[in-house]
Backbone as CSV, one residue per row, in Angstrom:
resi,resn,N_x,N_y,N_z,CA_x,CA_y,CA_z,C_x,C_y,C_z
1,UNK,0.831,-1.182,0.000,0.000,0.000,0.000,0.876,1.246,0.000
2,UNK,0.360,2.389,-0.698,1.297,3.463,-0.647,1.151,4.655,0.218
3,UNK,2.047,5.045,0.828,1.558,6.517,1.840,0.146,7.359,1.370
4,UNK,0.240,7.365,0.176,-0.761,8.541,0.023,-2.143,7.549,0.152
5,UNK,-2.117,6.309,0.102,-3.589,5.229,0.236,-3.466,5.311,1.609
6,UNK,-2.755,5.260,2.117,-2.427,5.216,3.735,-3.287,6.624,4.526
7,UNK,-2.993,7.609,3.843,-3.174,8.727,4.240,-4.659,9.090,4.176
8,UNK,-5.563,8.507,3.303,-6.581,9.014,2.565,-7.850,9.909,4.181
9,UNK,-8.025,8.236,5.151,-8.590,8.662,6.417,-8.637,10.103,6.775
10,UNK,-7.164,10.762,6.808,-7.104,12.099,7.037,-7.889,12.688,6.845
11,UNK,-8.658,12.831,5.745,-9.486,13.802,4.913,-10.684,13.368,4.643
12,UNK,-11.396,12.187,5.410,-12.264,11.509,5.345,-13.750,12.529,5.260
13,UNK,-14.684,12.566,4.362,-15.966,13.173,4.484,-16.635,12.483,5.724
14,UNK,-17.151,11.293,6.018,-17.066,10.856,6.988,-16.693,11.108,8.872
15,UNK,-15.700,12.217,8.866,-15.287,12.625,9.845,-16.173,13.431,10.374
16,UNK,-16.751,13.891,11.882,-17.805,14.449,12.699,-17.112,15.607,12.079
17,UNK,-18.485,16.754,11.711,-17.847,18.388,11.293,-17.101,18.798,12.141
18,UNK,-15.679,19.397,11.512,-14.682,20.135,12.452,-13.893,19.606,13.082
19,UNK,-13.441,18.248,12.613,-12.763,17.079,13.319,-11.710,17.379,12.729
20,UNK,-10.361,18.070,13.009,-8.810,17.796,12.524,-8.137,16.662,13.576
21,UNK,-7.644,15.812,12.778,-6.582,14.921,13.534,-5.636,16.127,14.015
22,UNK,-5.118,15.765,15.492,-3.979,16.300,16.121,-2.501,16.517,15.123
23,UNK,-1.793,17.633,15.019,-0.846,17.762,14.217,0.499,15.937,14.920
24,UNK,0.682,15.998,15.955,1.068,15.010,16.779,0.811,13.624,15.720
25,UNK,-0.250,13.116,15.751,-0.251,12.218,15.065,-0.468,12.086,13.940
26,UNK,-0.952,13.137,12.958,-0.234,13.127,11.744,1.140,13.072,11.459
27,UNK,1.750,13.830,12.571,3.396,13.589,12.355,4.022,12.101,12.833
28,UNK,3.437,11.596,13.718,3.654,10.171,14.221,3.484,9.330,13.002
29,UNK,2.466,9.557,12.139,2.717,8.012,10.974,2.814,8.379,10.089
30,UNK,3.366,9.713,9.675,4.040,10.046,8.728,5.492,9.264,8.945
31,UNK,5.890,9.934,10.114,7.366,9.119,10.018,7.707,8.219,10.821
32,UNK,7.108,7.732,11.426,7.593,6.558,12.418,6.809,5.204,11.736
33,UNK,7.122,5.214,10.655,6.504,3.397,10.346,7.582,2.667,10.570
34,UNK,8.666,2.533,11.131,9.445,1.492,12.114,9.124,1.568,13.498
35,UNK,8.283,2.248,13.747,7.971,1.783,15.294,7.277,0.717,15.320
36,UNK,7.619,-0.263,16.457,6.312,-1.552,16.277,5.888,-1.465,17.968
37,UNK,4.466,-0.854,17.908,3.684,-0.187,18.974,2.929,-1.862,18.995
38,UNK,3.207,-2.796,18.884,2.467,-4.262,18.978,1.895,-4.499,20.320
39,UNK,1.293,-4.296,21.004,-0.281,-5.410,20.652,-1.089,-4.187,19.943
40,UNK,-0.680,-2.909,19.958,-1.714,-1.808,19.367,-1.302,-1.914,17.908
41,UNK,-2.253,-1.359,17.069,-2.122,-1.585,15.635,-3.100,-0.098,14.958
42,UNK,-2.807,0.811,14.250,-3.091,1.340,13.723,-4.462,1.142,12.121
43,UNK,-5.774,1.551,12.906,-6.484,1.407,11.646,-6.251,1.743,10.678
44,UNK,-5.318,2.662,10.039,-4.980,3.468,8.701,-3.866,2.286,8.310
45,UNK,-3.481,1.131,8.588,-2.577,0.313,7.945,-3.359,-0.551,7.382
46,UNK,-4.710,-0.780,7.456,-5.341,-2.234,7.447,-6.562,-1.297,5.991
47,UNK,-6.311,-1.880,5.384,-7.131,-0.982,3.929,-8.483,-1.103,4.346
48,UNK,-9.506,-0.427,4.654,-10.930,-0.330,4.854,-11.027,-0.224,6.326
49,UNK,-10.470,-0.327,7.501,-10.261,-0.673,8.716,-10.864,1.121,9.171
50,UNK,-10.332,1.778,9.377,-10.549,2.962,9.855,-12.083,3.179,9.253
51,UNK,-12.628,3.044,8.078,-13.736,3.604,7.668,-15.154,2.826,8.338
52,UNK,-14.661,1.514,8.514,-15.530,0.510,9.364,-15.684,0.641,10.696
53,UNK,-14.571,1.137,11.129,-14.391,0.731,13.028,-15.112,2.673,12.767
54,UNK,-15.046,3.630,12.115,-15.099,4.725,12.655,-17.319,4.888,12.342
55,UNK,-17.461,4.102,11.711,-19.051,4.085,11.576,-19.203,2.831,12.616
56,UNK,-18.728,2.171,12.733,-19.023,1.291,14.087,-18.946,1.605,15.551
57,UNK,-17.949,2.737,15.737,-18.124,3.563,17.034,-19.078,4.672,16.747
58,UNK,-19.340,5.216,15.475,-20.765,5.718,15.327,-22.143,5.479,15.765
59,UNK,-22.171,4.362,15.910,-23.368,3.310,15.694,-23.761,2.830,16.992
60,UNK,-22.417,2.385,17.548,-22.351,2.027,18.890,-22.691,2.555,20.365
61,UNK,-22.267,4.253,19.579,-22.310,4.842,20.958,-22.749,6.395,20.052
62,UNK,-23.722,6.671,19.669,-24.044,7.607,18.720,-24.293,9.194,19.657
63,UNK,-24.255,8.748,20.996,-24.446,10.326,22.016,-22.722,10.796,22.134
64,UNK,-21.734,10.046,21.928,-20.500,10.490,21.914,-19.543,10.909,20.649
65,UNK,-19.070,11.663,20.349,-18.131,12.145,19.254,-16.871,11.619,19.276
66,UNK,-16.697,10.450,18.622,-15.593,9.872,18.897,-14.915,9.393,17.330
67,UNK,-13.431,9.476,17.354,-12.776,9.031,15.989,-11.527,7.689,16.456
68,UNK,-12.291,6.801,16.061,-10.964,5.560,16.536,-9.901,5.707,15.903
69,UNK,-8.578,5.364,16.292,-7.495,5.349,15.190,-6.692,4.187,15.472
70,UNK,-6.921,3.441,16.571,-5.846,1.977,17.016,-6.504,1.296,17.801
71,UNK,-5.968,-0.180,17.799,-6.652,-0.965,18.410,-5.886,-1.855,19.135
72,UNK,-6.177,-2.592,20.393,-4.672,-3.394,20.768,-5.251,-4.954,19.814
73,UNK,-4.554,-5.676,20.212,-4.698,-7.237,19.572,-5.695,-8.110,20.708
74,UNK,-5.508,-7.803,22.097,-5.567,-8.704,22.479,-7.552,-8.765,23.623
75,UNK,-7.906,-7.378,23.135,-9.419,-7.139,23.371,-10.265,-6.590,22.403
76,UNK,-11.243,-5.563,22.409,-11.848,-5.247,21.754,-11.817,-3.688,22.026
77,UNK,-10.678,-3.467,23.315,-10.372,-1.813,23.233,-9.808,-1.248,22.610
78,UNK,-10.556,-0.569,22.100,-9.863,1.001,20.761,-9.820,2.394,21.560
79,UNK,-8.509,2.800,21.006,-8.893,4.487,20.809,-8.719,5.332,20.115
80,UNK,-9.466,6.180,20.694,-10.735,7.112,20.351,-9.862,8.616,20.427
81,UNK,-9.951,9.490,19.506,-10.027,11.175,19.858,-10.901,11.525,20.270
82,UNK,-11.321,12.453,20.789,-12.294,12.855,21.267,-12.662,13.999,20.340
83,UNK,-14.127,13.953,19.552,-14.348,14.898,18.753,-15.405,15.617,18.922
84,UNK,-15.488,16.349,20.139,-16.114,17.230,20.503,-15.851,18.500,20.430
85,UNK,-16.415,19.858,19.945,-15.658,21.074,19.914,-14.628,21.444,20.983
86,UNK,-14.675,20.906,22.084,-13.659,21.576,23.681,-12.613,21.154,23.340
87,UNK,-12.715,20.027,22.873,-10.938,19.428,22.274,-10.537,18.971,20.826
88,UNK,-10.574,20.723,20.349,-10.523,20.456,19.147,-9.012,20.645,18.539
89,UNK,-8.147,20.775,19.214,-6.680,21.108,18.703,-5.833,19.851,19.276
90,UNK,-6.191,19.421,20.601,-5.250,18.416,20.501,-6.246,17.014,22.334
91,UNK,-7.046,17.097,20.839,-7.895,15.761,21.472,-7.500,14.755,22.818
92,UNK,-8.214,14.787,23.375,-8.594,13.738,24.926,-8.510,12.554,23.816
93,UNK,-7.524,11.489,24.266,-7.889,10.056,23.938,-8.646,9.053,24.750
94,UNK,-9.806,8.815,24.336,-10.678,7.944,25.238,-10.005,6.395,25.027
95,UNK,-9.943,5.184,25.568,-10.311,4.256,25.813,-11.840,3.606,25.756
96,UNK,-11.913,2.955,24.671,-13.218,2.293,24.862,-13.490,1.317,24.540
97,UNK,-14.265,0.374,25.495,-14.401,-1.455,24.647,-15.623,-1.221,23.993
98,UNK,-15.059,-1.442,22.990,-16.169,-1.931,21.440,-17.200,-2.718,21.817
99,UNK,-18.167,-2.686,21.628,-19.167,-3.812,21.755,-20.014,-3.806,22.964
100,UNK,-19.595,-2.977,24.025,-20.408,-2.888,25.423,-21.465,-1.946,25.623
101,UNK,-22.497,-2.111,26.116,-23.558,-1.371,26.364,-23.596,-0.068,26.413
102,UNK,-24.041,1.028,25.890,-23.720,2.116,26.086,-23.366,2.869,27.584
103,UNK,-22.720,3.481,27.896,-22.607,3.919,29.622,-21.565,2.585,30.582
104,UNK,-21.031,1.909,29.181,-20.029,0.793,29.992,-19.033,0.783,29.191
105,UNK,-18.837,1.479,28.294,-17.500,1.431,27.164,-16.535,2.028,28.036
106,UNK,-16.788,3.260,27.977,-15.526,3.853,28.752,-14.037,3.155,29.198
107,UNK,-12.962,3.134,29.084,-11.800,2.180,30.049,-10.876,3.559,30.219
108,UNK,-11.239,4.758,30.323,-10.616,5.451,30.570,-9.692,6.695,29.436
109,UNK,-9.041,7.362,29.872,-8.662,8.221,28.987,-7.298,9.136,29.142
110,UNK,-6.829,9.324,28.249,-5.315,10.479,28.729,-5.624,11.456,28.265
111,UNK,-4.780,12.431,27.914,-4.993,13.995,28.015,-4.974,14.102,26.315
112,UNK,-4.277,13.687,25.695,-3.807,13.563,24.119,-2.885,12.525,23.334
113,UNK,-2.862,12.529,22.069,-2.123,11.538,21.750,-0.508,11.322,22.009
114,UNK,-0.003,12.122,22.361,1.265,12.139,22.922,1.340,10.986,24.240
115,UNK,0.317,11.324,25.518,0.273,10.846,26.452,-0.214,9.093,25.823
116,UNK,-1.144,9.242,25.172,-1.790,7.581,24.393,-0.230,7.225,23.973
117,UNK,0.335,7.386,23.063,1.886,7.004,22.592,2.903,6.441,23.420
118,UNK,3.011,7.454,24.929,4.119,7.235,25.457,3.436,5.816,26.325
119,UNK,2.137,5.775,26.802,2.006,4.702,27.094,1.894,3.657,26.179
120,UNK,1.136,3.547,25.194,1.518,2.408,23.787,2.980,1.780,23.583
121,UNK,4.109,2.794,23.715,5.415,2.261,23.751,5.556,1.854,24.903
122,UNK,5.396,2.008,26.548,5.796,1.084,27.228,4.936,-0.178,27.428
123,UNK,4.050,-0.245,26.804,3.073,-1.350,26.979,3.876,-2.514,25.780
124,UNK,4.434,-1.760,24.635,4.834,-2.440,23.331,6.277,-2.811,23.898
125,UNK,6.674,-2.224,25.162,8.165,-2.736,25.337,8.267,-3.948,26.455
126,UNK,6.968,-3.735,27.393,6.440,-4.675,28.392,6.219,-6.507,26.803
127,UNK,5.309,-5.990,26.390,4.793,-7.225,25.790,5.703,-7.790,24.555
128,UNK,6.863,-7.143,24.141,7.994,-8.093,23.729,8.318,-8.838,24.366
């Protein structure tokens, strides 16, 4: 697959109005495709993946504004930006299990994707 197929999500019509991805993680998979963040996995690698999981957290939980972008391997927790106008420059990352009743997804949340990252890498350095 080529960067720019890779990239397309970015610019998705699809996206809640007024939704910019964080400059942070546009710059994260622009250039870090040798990082291996494993058990987490990035929907924008998996061709159709982001456009499915992001109408499926639509669907799921339709009172919350949420944009998935990774998933670990080993549950059904994804996260989420938070795409609500209050955090519109550099998004709350929610935690949320897929598939649970509305008012039970939740698993918590960090401040932005920086904070989601630095824990993803020690979790990816724990589970080597």
């Amino acid at each position: 697959m080529s960067n720019s197929l890779n990239l397309q999500f970015l610019f998705s019509d699809k996206l809640p109005k007024g939704f910019k991805f964080p400059s942070s993680f546009i710059d994260f998979i622009k250039n870090s495709q040798s990082v291996d963040l494993t058990p987490w996995w990035f929907f924008h690698t998996r061709e159709g993946a982001f456009d499915i999981w992001l109408e499926d957290i639509r669907n799921q939980y339709p009172q919350r504004q949420l944009v998935p972008f990774a998933m670990v391997n080993y549950s059904d927790d994804i996260a989420c930006f938070d795409a609500s106008i209050d955090s519109a420059d550099d998004p709350i990352v929610f935690y949320v299990h897929a598939f649970a009743s509305p008012g039970w997804e939740d698993r918590g949340s960090v401040a932005n994707f920086n904070e989601w990252l630095k824990q993803a890498l020690q979790e990816a350095k724990a589970y080597q």
